[in-house]
C-alpha positions as CSV (number, residue, x, y, z in Angstrom):
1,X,-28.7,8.4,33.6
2,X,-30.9,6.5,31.3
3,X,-29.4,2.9,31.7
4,X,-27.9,0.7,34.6
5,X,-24.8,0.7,31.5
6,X,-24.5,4.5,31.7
7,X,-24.6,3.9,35.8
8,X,-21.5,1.4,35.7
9,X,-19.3,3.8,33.1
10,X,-20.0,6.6,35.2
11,X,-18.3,5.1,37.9
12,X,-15.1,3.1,36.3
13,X,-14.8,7.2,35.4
14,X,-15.2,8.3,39.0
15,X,-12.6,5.7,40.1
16,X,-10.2,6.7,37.1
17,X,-10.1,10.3,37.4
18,X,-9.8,9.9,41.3
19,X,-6.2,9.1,41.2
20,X,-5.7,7.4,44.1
21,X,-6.5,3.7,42.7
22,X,-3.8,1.4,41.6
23,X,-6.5,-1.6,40.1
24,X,-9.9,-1.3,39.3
25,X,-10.0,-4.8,37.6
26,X,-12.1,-6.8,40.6
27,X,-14.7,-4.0,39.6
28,X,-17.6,-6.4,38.1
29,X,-21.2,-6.1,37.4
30,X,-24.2,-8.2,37.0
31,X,-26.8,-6.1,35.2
32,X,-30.6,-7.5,36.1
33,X,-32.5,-5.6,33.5
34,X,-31.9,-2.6,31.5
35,X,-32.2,-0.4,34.5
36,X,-31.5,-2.6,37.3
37,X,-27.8,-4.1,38.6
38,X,-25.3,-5.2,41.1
39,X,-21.5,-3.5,40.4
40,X,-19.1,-4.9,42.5
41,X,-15.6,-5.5,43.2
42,X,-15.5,-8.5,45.0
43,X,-18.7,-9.9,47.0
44,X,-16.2,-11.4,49.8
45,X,-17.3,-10.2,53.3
46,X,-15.4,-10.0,56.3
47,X,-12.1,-8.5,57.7
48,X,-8.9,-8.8,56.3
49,X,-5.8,-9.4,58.4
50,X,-3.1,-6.9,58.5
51,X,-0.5,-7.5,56.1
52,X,-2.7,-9.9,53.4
53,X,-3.3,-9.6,49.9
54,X,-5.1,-6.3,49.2
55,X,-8.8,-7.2,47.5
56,X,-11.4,-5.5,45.7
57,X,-10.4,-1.7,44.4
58,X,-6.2,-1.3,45.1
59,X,-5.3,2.0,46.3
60,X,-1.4,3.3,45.7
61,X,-0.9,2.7,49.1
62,X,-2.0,-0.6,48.9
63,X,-5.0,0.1,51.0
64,X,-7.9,-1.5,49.5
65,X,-12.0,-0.8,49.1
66,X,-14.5,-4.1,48.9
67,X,-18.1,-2.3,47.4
68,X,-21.5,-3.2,46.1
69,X,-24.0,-1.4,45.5
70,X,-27.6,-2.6,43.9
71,X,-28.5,0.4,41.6
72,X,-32.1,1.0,40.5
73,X,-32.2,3.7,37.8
74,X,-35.6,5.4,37.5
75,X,-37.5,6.9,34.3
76,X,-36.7,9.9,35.4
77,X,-32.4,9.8,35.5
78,X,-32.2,9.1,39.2
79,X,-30.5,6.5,40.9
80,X,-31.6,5.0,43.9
81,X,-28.9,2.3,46.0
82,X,-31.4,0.8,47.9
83,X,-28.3,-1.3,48.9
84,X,-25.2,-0.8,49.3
85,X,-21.8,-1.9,51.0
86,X,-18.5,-0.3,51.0
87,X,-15.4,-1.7,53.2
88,X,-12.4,0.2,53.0
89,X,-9.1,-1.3,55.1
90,X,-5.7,0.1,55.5
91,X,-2.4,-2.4,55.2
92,X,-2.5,-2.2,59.2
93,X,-5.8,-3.7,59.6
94,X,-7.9,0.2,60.1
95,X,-10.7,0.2,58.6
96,X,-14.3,1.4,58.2
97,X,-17.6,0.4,56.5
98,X,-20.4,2.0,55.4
99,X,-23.7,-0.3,54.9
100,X,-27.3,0.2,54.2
101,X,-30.0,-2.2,55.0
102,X,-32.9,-3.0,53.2
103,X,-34.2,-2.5,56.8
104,X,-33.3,-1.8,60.4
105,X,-32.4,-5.0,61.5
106,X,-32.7,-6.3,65.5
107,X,-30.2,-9.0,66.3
108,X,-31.7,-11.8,67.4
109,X,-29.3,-12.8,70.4
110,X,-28.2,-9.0,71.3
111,X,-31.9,-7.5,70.7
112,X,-29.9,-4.4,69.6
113,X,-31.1,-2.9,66.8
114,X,-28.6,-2.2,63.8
115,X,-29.5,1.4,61.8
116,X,-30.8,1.1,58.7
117,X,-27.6,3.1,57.5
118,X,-24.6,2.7,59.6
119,X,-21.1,3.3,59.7
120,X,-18.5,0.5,61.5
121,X,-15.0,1.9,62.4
122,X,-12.3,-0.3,63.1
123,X,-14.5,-2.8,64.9
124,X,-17.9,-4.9,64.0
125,X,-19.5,-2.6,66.8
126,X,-21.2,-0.4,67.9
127,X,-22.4,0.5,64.0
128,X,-23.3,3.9,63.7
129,X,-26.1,5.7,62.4
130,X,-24.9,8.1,59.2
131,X,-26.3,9.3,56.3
132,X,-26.5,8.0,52.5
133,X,-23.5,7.6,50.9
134,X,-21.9,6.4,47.5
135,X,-18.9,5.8,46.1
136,X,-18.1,9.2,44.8
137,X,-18.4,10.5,47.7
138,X,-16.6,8.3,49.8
139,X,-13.3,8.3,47.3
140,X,-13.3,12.1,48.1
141,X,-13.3,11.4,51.8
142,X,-10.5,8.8,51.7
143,X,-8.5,10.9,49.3
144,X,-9.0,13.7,51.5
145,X,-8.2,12.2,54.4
146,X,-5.3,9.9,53.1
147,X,-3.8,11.2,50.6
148,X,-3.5,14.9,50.9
């Protein structure tokens, strides 16, 4: 990749050719510089309740996947997400979210420390420790695990 542009039709190509979305059109980006951006479809935080409006990315199963991810593309073609969010919730009210953190954060009140990377299922807590993820990647797992 050689532009935050390239980044952003790379992945409106990765949605596409996954075949499990419905409606990509919440998918919006706000480009910083000519390597630098935010692509998300919507910024709205929070849980849905079972049975609402889906938002963000629409699955065929009306499930649906709230993202952003901050994208950094380097001189050399890589791309870094030094942050990134992805919420995906099922009609009844499942759901999981992957985050990453600028930094391990320590909750003021709970004095629990939240992992830099983490992975919520189907309840704020306990948040999980996990790897580095990205959208790709995580439309494989829920068409794998989904949809097959």
């Amino acid at each position: 990749m050689k532009r935050f542009s390239n980044y952003v039709s790379w992945l409106l190509g990765v949605i596409d050719t996954s075949n499990i979305i419905r409606d990509r059109s919440a998918v919006t980006r706000m480009q910083h510089s000519r390597n630098e951006g935010l692509v998300f479809a919507p910024r709205e935080s929070g849980f849905a309740k079972p049975g609402a409006s889906p938002i963000g990315l629409i699955f065929i199963d009306g499930s649906s996947l709230r993202f952003q991810e901050y994208v950094i593309i380097q001189a050399d073609g890589a791309v870094l997400r030094p942050l990134y969010s992805y919420h995906y919730q099922r009609p009844d009210g499942y759901y999981f979210r992957y985050d990453k953190l600028r930094r391990p954060f320590e909750s003021p009140v709970k004095r629990i420390p939240e992992p830099q990377r983490h992975l919520q299922v189907t309840r704020p807590s306990p948040r999980f420790p996990t790897h580095s993820t990205h959208l790709a990647e995580l439309l494989d797992l829920i068409k794998y695990n989904f949809y097959t």
